[in-house]
N, C-alpha and C positions, 0 to 999 in steps of 0.2 A: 692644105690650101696653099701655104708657101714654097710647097716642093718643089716647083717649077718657076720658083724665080732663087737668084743671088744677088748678091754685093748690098748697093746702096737702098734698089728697092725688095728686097725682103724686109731692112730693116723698119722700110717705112713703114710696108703695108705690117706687119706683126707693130705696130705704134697706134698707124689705122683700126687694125683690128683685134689689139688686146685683149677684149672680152673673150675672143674666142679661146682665150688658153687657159679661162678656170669657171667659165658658165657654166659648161656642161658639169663638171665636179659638181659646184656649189648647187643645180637645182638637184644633179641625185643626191647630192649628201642630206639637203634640205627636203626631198621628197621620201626619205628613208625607204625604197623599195627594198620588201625582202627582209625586213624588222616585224618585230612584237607590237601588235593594231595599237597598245597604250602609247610606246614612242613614235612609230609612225604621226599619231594624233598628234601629240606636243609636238613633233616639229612640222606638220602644216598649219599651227595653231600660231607658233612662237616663233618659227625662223625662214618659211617659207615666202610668207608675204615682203619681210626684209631683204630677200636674195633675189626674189624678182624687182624689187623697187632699187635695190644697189645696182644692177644689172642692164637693169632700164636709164639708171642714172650714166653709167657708165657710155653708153652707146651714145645720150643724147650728150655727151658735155663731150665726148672725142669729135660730134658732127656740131658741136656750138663753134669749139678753139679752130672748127677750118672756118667759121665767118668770119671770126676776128677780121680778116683782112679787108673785108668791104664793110664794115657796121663802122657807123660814125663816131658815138657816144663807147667808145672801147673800154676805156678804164670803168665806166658803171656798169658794163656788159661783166667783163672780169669780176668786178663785186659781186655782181648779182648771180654770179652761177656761183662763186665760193658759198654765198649764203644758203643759196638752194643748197649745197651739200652739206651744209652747217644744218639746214631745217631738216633734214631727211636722216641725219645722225640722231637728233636731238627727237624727234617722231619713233626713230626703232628705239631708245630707249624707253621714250614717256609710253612706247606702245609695250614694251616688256613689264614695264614697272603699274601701265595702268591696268594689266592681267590680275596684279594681285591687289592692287585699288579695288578693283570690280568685283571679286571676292570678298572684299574685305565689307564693301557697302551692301552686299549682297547677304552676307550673315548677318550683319550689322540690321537689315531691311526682315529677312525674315527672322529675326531674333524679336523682332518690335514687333512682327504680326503675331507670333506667338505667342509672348507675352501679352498682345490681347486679348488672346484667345482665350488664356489661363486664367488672365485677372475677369474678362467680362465672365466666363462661365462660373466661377468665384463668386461673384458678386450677385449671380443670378441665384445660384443655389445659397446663397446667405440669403436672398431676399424671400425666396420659398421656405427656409429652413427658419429664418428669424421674424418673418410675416405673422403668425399668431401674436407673439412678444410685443413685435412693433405694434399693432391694432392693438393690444393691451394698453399699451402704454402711450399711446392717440388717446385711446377711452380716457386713460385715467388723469393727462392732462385736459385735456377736454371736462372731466370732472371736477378739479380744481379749480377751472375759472368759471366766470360766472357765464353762465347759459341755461341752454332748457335742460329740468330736472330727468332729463331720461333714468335716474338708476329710483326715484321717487316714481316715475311713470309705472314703472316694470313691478314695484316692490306692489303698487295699487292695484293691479291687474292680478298677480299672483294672488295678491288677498284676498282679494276678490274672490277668483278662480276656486280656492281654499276656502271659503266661508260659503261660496255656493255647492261646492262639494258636500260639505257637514252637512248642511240643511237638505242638502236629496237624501242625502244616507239619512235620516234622519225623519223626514218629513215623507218616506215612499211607502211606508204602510199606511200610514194614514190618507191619503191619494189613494193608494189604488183601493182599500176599502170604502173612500166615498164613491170611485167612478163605478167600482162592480156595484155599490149598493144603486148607482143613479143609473146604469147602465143593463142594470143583470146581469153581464156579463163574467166572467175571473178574468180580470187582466191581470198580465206577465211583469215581472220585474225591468224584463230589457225593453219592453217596450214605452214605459215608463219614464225611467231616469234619464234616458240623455233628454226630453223635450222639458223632464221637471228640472235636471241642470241649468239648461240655457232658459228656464224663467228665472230659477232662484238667482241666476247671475246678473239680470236686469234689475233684478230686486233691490239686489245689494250696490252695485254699481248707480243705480236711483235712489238710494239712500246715501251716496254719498254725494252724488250733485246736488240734492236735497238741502246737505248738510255744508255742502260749499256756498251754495247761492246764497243762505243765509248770514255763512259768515261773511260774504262779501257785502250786505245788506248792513251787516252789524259794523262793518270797517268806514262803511261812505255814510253812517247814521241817519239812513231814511226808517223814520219810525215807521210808515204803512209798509212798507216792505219788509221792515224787522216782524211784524205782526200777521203780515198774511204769511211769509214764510214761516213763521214760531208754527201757527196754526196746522201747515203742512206737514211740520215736522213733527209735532203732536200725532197727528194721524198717520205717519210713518213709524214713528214710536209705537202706539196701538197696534197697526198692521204686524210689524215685524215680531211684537211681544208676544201677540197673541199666536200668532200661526205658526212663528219658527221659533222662538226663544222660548217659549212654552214648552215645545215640544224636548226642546235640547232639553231643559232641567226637568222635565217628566224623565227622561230615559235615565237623570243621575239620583231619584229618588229610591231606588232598590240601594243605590250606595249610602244613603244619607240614610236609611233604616238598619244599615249592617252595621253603623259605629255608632247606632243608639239602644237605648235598655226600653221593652214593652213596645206598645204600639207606637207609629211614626206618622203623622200628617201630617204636614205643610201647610194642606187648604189650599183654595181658589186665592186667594190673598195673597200667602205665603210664597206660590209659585210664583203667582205674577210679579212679586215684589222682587224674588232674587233674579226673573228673568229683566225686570227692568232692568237691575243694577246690573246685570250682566250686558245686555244690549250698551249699557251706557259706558262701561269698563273698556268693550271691545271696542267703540265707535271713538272714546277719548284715547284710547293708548295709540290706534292703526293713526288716527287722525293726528295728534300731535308730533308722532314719528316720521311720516312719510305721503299719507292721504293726502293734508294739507295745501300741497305743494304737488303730487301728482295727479290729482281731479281737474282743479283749474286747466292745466295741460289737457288732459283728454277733453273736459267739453269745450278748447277753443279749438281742439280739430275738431269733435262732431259738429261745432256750431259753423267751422269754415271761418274765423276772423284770423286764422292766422296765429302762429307763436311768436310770441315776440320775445326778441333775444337780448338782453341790455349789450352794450359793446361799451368795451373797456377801452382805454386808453393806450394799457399796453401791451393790446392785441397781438400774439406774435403770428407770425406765418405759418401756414397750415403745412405738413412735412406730408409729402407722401407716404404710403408706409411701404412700397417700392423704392427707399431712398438710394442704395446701392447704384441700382441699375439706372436711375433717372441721372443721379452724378456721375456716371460712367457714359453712361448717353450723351452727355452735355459736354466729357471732357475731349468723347470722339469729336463731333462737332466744331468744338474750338481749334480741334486741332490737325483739323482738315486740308488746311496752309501746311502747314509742317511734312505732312503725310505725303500729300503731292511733293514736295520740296525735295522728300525724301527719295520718291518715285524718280523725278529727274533726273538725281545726281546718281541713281544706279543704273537709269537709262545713258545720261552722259557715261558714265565710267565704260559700259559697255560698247557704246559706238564710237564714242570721239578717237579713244588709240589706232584702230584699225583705220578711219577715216583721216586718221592726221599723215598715215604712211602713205596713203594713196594718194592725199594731196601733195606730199610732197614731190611725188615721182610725177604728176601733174604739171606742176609747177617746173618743173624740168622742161616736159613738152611746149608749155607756154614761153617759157623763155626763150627757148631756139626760136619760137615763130612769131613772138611780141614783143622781148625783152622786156616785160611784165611778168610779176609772177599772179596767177588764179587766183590764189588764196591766199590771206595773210598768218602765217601760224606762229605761236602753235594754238589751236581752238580752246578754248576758255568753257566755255559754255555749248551748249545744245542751238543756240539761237545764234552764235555767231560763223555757224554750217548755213549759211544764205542758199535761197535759192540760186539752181545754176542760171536762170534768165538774170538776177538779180544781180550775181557775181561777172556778168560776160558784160550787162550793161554800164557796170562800174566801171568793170575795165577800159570798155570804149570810149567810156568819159573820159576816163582817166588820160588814152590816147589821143582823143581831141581838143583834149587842154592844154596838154603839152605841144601839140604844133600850133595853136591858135596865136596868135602876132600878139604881141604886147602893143598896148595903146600909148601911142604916144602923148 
């Protein structure tokens, strides 16, 4: 390009035109044509954007120093482009140094999602793996304080279930030889015993409502009530002696003739006597262990008044027995703020270095043609990148304030 001039003006125009004696280097140096794709990458990554914004800096600050001569405010002109090259030194390094920032939050970011990953599946497989344990141990404080008798309810219904069992096995020869003799017919075992199970079980199940009502009769001391119930209960005694407790100790009289000397009778007396004592034996032991307190419970559900639960004073808070995952749940939630907080600063890390080189090479262009700079940097935050209407209307302000007249 200077071939065709000498003396004073080659000097000038090669002062003019500087750039032109190491652009072309610096963009193929910084373009690595003809390198291995990994360095190629790193230097349009890390040095390329720096050599076009030095470059770009360079042309606009050789076409600023020829306005010197007509711009008024000169010596703020002069400031203000030394600082533009001051922002744009200080931009390529915070933009090198924010490359390994943006990594750094970036492991730092998915290191914390990871570790949620590991702690919530953790916490899930404890709650599936320690979920029997914990319902155990729900029940069993739950059984400590005062509430409904559920393990009283359970033990009543079993005995139940277990005493009307005896009584079919027991009482189903006798059955189906009354029904073939009332019927003519032979009837079958299986056909039988489940309908004589679920009677014997009302049976016994009403012997012990029976034997509740009355004790509740006997606790509020209403004499007609103690009396018509006694009377009940007497014919309940009767009822169950005679057709089921009879029968039981008929089936243990071959044993009571095997550990005695000559013949063995009992009698109609004998039976009935040890079948009372037996009916009374099994009805005080179930009852003062557990009956007691599980009857009451089942006939206020059949009757619908409700259970009523005393409450204690020092009630504690009911635990899920998901506790794991519910306090895992709760601590994502809380820390919701933090999370995004976190999202930012790895969004920031990633955008702000490359956008601070670009403003600075900006800010070049604005200065030649406003002696304003665009932007003010270096950018801080994600929210201090304004809009460009927002940035050009500042500056215009900015312009019309400084020539507006001072009031006198």
């Amino acid at each position: 390009m200077f071939t065709g001039t000498t003396g004073a003006w080659k000097i000038v125009l090669s002062i003019l035109f500087f750039p032109l004696f190491f652009q072309n280097h610096f963009v193929a140096f910084a373009w690595g044509a003809g390198e291995p794709w990994p360095l190629r990458l790193v230097k349009w990554l890390f040095l390329l954007p720096g050599v076009l914004a030095f470059i770009l800096a360079c042309w606009v600050t050789m076409a600023s120093l020829l306005t010197i001569p007509v711009r008024q405010n000169r010596s703020a002109f002069i400031t203000g482009l030394l600082i533009t090259w001051w922002d744009l030194g200080r931009s390529v390094f915070a933009f090198w140094g924010g490359a390994f920032r943006f990594v750094f939050y970036l492991a730092a970011a998915l290191f914390a999602v990871v570790k949620l990953i590991v702690i919530g599946t953790w916490a899930v497989l404890q709650d599936f793996i320690l979920f029997p344990f914990r319902v155990v141990k729900n029940l069993g404080e739950n059984v400590t304080k005062a509430g409904v008798p559920w393990i009283a309810v359970f033990l009543t219904l079993i005995w139940a279930v277990l005493e009307a069992a005896i009584f079919t096995y027991v009482t189903t020869p006798v059955v189906i030889d009354t029904f073939s003799n009332m019927t003519g017919n032979e009837l079958s075992e299986a056909s039988i015993r489940i309908p004589l199970f679920i009677f014997m079980l009302f049976i016994v199940l009403g012997s012990y409502a029976v034997l509740s009502t009355w004790a509740e009769a006997v606790k509020s001391k209403n004499v007609g009530a103690i009396i018509k119930i006694g009377v009940i209960e007497l014919v309940t005694l009767f009822v169950e002696v005679v057709f089921l407790y009879r029968e039981f100790v008929d089936s243990l009289v071959p044993w009571f003739a095997q550990h005695t000397s000559g013949d063995f009778d009992l009698g109609i007396v004998g039976i009935l006597a040890i079948s009372s004592l037996t009916w009374l034996g099994v009805r005080g032991i179930s009852w003062f262990l557990f009956a007691s307190h599980g009857t009451p419970t089942l006939m206020a559900v059949l009757r619908g008044s409700g259970i009523h639960v005393p409450v204690t004073s020092n009630a504690q808070k009911e635990v899920s027995p998901t506790t794991m995952t519910a306090s895992l749940w709760a601590a994502v939630k809380n820390d919701l703020t933090f999370i995004q907080k976190k999202g930012d600063e790895v969004l920031a890390a990633f955008i702000i270095p490359p956008l601070q080189v670009l403003a600075s090479a900006i800010n070049f262009l604005t200065l030649l043609v406003t002696s304003e700079h665009l932007f003010r940097l270096p950018f801080k935050s994600i929210e201090e990148v304004m809009d460009s209407k927002v940035v050009l209307h500042s500056v215009g302000q900015v312009r019309i304030d400084a020539h507006k007249p001072e009031a006198k």
